[in-house]
N, C-alpha and C positions, 0 to 999 in steps of 0.2 A: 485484611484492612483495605487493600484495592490498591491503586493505580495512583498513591500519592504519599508524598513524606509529611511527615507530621511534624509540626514544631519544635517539641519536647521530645521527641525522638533523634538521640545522637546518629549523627550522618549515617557514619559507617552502617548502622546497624539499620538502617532506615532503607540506605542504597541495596544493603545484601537483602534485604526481605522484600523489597519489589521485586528484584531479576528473581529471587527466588519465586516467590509467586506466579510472577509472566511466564516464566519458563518453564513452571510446572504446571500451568494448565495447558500449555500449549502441546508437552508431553503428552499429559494425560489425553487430549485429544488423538494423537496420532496413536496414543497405543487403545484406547477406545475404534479408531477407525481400521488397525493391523487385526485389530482380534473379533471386529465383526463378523458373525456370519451373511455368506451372498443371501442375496434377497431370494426367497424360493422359488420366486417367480411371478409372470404377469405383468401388465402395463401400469398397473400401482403400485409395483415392487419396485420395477426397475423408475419409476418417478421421482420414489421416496429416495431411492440407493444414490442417484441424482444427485436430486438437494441432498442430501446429508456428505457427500463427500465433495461437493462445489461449498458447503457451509466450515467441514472442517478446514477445507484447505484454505479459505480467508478467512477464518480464526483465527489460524497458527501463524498466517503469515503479520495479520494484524500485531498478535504477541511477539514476534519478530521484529518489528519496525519500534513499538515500544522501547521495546528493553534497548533493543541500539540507540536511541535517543536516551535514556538515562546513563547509557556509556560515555556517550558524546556532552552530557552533562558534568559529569566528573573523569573526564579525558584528560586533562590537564594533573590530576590528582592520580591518575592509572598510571601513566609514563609507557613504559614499552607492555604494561599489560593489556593495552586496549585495542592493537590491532589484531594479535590473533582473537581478542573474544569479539571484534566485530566483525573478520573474516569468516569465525566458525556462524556465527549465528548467520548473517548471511546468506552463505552455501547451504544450512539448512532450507532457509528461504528459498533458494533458486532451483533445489530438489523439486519443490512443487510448482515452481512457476509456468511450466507448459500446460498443467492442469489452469491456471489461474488466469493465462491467455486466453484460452481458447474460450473462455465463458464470459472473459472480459470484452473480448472484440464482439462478440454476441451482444452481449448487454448492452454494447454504446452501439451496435447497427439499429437495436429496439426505440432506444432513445431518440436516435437519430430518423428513425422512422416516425415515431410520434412529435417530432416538431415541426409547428407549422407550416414550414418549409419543405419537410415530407411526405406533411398528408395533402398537401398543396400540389406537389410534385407531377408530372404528367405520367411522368415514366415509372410512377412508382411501384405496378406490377414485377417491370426489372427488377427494382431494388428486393421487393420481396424475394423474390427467386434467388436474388444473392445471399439474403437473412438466410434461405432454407439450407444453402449450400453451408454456412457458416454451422448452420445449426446442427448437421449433418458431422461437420467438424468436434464440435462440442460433444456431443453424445458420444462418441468413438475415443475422446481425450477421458470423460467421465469411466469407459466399460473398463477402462487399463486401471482405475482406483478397484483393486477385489484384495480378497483377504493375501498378506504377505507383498504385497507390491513394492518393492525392494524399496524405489524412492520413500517410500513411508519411513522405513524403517533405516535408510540411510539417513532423515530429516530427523527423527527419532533420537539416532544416537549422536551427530551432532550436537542438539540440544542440549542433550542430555554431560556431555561432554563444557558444553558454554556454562551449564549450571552449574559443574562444579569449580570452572575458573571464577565464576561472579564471588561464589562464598568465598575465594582465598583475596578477596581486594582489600588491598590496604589504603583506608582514606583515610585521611585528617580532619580535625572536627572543625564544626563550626561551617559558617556562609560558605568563606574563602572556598570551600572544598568546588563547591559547585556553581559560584561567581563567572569566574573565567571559564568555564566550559559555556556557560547561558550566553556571557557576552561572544565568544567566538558564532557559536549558531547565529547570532544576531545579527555580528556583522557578515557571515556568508552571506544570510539572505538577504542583507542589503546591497552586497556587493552582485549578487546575482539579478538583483530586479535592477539593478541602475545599467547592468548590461542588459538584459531582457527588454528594459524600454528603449534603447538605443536601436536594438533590431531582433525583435521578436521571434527567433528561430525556434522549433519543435525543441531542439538540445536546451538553447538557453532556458525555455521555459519550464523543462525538466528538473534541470538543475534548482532552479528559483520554488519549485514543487516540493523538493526535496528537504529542500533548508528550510519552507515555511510547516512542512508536516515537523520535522524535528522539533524544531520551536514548540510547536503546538501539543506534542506531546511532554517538553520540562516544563511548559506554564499550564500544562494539567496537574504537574507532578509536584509544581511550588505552590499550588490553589490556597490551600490550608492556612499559610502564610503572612497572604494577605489578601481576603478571600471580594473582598468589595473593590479593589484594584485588579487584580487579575482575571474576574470572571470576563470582564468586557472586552480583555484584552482576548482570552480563550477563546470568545463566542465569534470577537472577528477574522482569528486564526483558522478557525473553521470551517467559515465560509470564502476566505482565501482558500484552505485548501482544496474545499470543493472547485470550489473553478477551477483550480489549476491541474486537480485531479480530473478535471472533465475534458478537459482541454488536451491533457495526456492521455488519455485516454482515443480520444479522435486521432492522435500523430500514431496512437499503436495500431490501431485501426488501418487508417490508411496506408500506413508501413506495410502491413499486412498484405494487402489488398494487392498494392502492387508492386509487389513482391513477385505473385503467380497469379497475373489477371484470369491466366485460361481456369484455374480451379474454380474462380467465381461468376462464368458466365463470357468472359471473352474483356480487351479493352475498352468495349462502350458502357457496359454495365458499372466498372469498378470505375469510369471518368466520369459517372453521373455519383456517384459515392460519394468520393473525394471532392468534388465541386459542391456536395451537401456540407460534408464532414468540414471544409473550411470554413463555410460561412458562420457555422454553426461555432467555429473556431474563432473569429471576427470577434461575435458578440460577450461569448468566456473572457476572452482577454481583452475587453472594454473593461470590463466588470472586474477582472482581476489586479489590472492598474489602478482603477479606482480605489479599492481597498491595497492594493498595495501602497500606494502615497499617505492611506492616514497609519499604517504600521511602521513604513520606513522613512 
């Protein structure tokens, strides 16, 4: 039925057949990716093996982030059942996260190479040379995804573990169940943006990131409901979170970067990075105040 409760569908049973679903394709995916065979070989083997194991590992984490915002939607209604099933799901998530780094800080040195600003750039030979190093990084985080790679199979059984807390949830019927769970996300992320524009730090804006993906994933999950009120609300949830996922993006980036300047070239190369990576950070968070003041 997908990624939404139904009207005429009693809570309980509406709540237990999303996390069931989210958590069983995300399964299926890891044991789809445990019980592939390695590529036989050649530079469009190993391409494919690539992308298919950068695609599984932000699949699962996407079905990840889901289902914990349908938790945090009926939070209030779980009691002391909702922290270990948002710790376990989680910890399955952060199994895959160094896969997830190291193709994300690639992805936004691309981005950040194709912006105006980049291709403008004098020294942007430097910057390539850092992209290759980074890239060099990624390919060697990708060779460690092969058949039985423990994290797989540690991400695996957590899941698979969350799924069978989700079917024992006890909710109560009706709005009320999942009222007070929408309102709290609400007011985090409004309590997060009112810090955030006080003084825009890398953290705060994380935080404020976090609270608007939540959101945006229960007013997918209420669409049904009231579907000419809410879609407007979703469609600008989205592009809040893009920004601010872009925006986080760059702070992991530059985290990154200097962190171990010598890995990427020496401290001129990664202080020509990060003097992109802010500016490029300036314009996101123009953009993300703006549509945060018509949300909040």
């Amino acid at each position: 039925m997908g990624f939404v409760l139904v009207p005429d569908e009693p809570v309980r049973r509406g709540v237990r057949r999303v996390a069931r679903e989210r958590l069983g394709e995300a399964i299926e995916l890891l044991d789809r990716a445990i019980g592939d065979d390695p590529a036989p070989g050649g530079e469009t083997d190993t391409a494919l093996a690539a992308h298919a194991a950068e695609k599984t590992v932000h699949e699962v984490r996407k079905r990840c982030k889901s289902v914990r915002g349908l938790a945090r939607l009926v939070r209030p209604a779980l009691g002391d059942d909702f922290r270990p099933f948002d710790r376990t799901v989680l910890a399955a998530a952060n199994e895959l996260s160094s896969l997830r780094d190291a193709h994300a800080v690639l992805s936004t040195l691309d981005k950040l190479l194709d912006t105006p600003a980049g291709r403008a750039d004098p020294s942007a030979t430097d910057l390539w040379l850092l992209r290759e190093r980074q890239a060099a990084r990624s390919a060697a985080a990708t060779d460690t995804i092969e058949r039985g790679d423990q994290r797989l199979r540690r991400s695996r059984d957590l899941l698979d573990e969350a799924l069978a807390m989700s079917q024992r949830w006890k909710i109560p019927r009706g709005f009320d169940a999942l009222g007070d769970g929408l309102g709290d996300t609400y007011g985090l992320g409004l309590h997060w943006w009112r810090r955030a524009s006080r003084r825009p730090t890398d953290d705060r804006l994380h935080e404020w990131r976090k609270s608007v993906k939540t959101l945006w994933y229960q007013m997918r999950l209420l669409h049904r409901a009231a579907p000419s009120v809410i879609e407007p609300i979703v469609g600008n949830l989205d592009d809040l979170a893009q920004a601010l996922g872009d925006d986080h993006d760059l702070a992991v980036l530059i985290e990154h970067l200097k962190a171990d300047p010598e890995q990427f070239g020496g401290k001129r190369r990664v202080k020509q990075a990060v003097r992109l990576a802010r500016a490029q950070q300036d314009d996101l968070r123009r953009r993300a105040f703006r549509l945060g003041a018509t949300m909040y």
